[in-house]
N, C-alpha and C positions, 0 to 999 in steps of 0.2 A: 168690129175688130178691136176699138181701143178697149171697149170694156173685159171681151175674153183676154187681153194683155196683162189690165190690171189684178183679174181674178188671178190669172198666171199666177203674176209674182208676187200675190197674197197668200196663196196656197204656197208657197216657195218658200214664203219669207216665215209662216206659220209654221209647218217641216222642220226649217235651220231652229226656230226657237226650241220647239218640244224636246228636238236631240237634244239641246245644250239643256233643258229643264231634267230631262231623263239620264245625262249624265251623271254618275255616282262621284262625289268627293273623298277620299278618303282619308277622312279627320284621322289626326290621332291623340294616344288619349292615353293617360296616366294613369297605371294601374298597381292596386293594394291586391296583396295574395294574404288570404285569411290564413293565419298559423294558429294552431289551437294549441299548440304550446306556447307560445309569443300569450297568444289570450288571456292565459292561467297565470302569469309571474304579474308582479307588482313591484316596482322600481322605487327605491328611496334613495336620495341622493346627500352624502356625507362631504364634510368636510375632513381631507386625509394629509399629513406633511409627511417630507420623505424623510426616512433615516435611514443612518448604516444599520447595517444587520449586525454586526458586531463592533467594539470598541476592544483592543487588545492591550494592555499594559506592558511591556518586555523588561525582564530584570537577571540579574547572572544569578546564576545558582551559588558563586562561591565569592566572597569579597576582597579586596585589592584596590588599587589605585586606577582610575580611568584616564588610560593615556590616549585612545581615539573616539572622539563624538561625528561620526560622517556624516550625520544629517542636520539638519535643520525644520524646524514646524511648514509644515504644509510641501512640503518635497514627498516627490512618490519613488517610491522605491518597489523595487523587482522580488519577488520572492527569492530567498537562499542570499540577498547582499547583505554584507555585513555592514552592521550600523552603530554597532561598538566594541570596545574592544578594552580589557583591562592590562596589564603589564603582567606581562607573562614570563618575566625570570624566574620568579620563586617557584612555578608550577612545572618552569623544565629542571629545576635543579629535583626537585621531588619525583621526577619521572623517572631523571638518570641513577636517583639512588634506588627506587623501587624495583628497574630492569635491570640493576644489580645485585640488589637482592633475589631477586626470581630466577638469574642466571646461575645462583650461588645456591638456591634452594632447588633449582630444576636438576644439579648435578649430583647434591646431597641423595636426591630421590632416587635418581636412578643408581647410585651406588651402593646405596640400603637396599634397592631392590634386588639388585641380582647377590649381596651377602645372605639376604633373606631367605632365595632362592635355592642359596649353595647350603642353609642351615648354620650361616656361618653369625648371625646376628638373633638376635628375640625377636619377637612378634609386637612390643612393644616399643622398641625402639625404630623400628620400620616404621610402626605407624606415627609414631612421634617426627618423622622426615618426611613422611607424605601429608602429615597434620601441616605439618611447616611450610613446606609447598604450595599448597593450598593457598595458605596464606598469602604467602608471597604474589600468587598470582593475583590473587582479589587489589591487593597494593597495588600492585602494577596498572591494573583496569581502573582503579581506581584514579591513578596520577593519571594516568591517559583521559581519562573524562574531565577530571578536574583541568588540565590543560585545553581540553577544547572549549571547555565552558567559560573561558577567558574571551570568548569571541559569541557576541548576541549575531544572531541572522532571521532577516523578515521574514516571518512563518507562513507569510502569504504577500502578496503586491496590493497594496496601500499606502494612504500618504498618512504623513506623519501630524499627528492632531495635537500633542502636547511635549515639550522636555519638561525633566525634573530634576536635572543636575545638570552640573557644567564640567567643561572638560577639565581633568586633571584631580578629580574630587576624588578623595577615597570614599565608596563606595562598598553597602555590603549585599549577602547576601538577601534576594528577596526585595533589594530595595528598585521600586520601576525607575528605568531607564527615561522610558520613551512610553507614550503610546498611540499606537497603529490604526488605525482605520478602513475596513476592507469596504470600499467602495465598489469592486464587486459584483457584490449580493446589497440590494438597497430593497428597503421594504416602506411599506407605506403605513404610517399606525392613526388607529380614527379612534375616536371619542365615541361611547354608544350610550344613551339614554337607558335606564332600566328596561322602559317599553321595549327599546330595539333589541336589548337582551337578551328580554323574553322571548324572541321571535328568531334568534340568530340560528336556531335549528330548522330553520325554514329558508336561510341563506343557500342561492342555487349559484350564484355567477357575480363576478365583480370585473367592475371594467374600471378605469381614470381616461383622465382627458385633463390635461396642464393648459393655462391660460398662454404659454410662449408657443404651444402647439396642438392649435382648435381643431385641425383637423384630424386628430390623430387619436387613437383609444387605442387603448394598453390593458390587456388582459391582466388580471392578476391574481395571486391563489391566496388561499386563507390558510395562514401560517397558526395563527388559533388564537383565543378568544379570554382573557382574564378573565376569571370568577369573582376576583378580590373587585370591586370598584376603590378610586383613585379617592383622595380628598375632598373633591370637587362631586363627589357621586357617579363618575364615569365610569363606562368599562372598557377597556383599551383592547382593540383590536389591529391583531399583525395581518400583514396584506405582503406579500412577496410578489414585487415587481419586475417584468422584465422591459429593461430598457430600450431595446432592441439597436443599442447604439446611439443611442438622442443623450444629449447634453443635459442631464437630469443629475441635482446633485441634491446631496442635505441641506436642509430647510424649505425646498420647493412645497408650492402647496399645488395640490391637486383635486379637483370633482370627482367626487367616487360613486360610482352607481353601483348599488347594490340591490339586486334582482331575488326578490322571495317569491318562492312556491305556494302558491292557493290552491286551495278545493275544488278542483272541476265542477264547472258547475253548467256544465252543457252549452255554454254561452261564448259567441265569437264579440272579436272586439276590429272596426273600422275607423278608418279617419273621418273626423265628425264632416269634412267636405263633400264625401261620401253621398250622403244620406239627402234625401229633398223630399218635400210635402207636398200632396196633391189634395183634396177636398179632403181634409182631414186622418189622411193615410199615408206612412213613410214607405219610401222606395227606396232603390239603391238599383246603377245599370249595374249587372252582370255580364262580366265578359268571356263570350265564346272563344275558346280557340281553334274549334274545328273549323264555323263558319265565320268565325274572324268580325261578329258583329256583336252588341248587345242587347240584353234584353233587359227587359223591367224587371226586378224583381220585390215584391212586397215583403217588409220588416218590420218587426216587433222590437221597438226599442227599450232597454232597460236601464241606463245609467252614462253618463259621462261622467270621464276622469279627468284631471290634471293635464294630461299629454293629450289631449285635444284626442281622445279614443272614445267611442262608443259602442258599450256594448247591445251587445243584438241577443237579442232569447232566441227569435223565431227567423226564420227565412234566409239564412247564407251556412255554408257549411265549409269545414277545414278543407281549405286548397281552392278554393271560388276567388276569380280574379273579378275583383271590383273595382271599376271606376273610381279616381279618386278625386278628381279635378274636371272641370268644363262641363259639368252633370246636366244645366241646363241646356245647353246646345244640343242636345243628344236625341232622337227619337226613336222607336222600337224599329228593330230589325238594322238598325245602321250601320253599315261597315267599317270597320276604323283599323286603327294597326294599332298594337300598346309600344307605348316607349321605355324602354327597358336603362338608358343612361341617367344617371345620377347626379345632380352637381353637387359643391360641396354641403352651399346654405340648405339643401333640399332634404333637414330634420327628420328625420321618420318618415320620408319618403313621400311625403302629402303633397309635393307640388309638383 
């Protein structure tokens, strides 16, 4: 009896273990999706500072004494405020004679016109009343612009980057006021090496990333490209940035990536974590999504790059979810789940 006891609860105890050995764990595992366009670009990384896109000088079209200066250097101002302002008597005394004159020529005209009409006047002397009219009106338009133009207004909302007179100064025409800074529109401009030059027609995608804000990339378009190089032998490239609201001003520096277009060349690229040796043959686990497990798959490796990427000749194809991380733990057929969340440090997606 005690011995059929012990067999009992050996077989028993044998039973409890095998289930908990035959119970599946379900690791999970960090996965690279092969993009065979991601494969084909080539990333060169620039050094970019911001600028305004534009710098505006503002000056009065007609000259006179400056009786209001409303601004001050580095104040922002609203498009349509006015920020300065010459003495505007002489241009209304010029108004009130010219809408006097046009009043005195507008009635000349219609009086020659209807004598003209009765045959009571020549044909030249009519036209000599509407020649004069004319006239007078052009006068008129003319004092009325000349009076408005006694008043400069910000042509767009930026702050103010320089004065060059002071208040009360007679001032003429053409001579700058002020000038304006449209803050905006800010653009990013890079320094390019001949080589990079030669290659900027191969320019697909430009991104920045500011050191006050690592986590953050800022798409940005190519505004265009100088042919001339600078003193220095550069060639200065415009980059139009959108801020998307971040605290980003003139002088900031920024990391610009600049993504160029290669030659298909039939070849995917992995994260080198990827990849592991066996008797002298690379592998890479391939992940199933239908049966939610991976498999081995064998690869032909051809080159490592800079970004910790490896390209593969042989054995993975555009849209194959690979393994990228825990590769040794893994064995054929294993069921796992992929983790699809991101954190921030997790670079290129390899951890």
């Amino acid at each position: 009896m005690l011995l059929a006891l012990l067999l009992s609860v050996g077989m028993f105890a044998c039973k409890n273990r095998g289930d908990v050995v035959k119970q599946d764990v379900i690791q999970p595992v960090k996965v690279f999706k092969v993009d065979a366009e991601k494969s084909n670009l080539l990333k060169k990384v620039f050094t970019g500072v911001v600028k305004e896109s534009r710098e505006v000088k503002l000056a009065f079209q007609i000259p006179g004494p400056l009786v209001k200066l409303n601004v001050d250097e580095g104040q922002f101002v609203k498009k349509g405020d006015v920020v300065a302002m010459l003495d505007e008597r002489d241009y209304q005394v010029q108004l009130a004679s010219a809408n006097a004159n046009f009043e005195n020529a507008k009635l000349q005209a219609e009086r020659y016109t209807a004598l003209f009409e009765k045959r009571s006047t020549s044909k030249s002397v009519y036209d000599q009343m509407q020649a004069a009219f004319k006239l007078a009106k052009a006068q008129k338009d003319a004092a009325e612009n000349a009076l408005n133009d006694t008043q400069i207004r910000a042509p767009f909302s930026g702050y103010v980057q320089s004065m060059f007179v002071e208040n009360f100064e007679k001032v003429g025409a053409g001579q700058p006021i002020i000038s304006l800074l449209d803050l905006n529109n800010l653009e990013l401009a890079v320094a390019l090496s001949e080589n990079d030059f030669i290659q900027n027609k191969l320019f697909t995608k430009f991104q920045c990333q500011f050191e006050n804000f690592p986590n953050k990339k800022l798409d940005l378009k190519l505004i265009d490209i100088e042919k001339k190089p600078n003193g220095d032998n550069f060639y200065k490239m415009r980059l139009k940035i959108d801020t998307k609201n971040m605290q980003i001003v003139p002088g900031m520096v920024a990391s610009v990536s600049t993504y160029l277009k290669t030659e298909k060349n039939g070849m995917q690229k992995v994260p080198s974590g990827s990849v592991f040796s066996e008797k002298g043959r690379s592998y890479v686990w391939k992940f199933n999504p239908t049966k939610k497990c991976v498999e081995r798959k064998e690869v032909i490796l051809k080159s490592f790059d800079s970004n910790g990427m490896i390209s593969i000749e042989k054995g993975v194809s555009n849209g194959d979810f690979i393994v990228s991380a825990g590769i040794h733990s893994l064995r054929e057929g294993q069921k796992v789940k992929m983790l699809s969340k991101k954190t921030n440090s997790n670079i290129g997606g390899q951890l």
